[in-house]
C-alpha positions as CSV (number, residue, x, y, z in Angstrom):
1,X,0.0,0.0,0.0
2,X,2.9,2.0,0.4
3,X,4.6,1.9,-3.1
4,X,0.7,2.5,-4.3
5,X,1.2,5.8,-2.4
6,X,4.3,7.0,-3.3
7,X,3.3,6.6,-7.0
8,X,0.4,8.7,-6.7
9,X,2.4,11.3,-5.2
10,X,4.9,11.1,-8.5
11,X,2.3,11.1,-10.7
12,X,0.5,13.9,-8.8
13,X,3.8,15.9,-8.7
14,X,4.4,15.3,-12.2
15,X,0.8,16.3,-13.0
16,X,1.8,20.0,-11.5
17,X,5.4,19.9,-13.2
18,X,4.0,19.4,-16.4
19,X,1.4,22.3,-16.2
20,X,4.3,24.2,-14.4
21,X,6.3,23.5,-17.8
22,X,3.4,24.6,-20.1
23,X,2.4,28.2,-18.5
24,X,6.5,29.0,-18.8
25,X,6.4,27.8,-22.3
26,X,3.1,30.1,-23.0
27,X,5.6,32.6,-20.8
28,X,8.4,32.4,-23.4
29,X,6.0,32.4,-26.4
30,X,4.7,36.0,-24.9
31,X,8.1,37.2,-24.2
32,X,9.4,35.9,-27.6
33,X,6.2,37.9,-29.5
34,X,6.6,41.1,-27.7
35,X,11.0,40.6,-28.5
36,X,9.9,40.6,-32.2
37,X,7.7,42.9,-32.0
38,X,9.8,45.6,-29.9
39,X,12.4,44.6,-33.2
40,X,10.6,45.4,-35.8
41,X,9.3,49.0,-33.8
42,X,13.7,49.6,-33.5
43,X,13.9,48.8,-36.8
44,X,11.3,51.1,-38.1
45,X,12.9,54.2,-35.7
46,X,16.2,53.4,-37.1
47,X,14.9,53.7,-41.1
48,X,13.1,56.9,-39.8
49,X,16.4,58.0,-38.1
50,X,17.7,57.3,-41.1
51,X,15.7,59.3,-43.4
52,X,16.1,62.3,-41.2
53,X,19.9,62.3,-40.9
54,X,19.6,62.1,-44.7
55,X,16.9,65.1,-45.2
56,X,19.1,67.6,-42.4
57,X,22.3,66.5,-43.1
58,X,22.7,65.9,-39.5
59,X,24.2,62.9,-37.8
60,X,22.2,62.2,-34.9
61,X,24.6,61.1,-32.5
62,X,25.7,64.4,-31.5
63,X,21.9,64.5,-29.9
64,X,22.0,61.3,-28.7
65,X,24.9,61.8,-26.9
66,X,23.6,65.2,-25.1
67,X,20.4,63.6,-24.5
68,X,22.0,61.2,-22.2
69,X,23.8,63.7,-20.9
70,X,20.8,65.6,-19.8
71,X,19.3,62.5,-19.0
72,X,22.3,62.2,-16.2
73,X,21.3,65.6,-15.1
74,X,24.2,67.3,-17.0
75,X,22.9,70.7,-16.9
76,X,25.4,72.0,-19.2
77,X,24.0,70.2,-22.1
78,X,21.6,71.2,-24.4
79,X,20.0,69.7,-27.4
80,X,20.3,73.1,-29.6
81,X,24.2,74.0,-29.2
């Protein structure tokens, strides 16, 4: 009676690892949709990036690099010098 026991609980505990297994797996599946999708929204900042460096004859790093600079509360740096 025992061993009849102690297989139930396996099987019970496998029951609960398995469904464990398949909500991380929908988890991943989420995670993975929203990766490509946050991809594809890059992408399509980087062509528009792109087209703007192109249409001021600009290279946008300059900015970005005083944004983050601002961003780390660099009060000396501005956007428009």
């Amino acid at each position: 009676m025992h061993s009849a026991n102690m297989v139930k609980e396996v099987l019970q505990r496998n029951l609960i690892l398995s469904e464990d297994i398949v909500l991380k797996n929908q988890k991943i599946d989420d995670l993975n949709k929203e990766i490509y999708s946050l991809q594809n929204e890059l992408s399509d900042v980087r062509d528009w990036l792109n087209i703007l460096e192109t249409l001021t004859g600009k290279d946008s790093e300059a900015i970005c690099t005083k944004l983050r600079g601002l961003g780390r509360g660099d009060q000396n740096a501005s956007v428009y010098s």
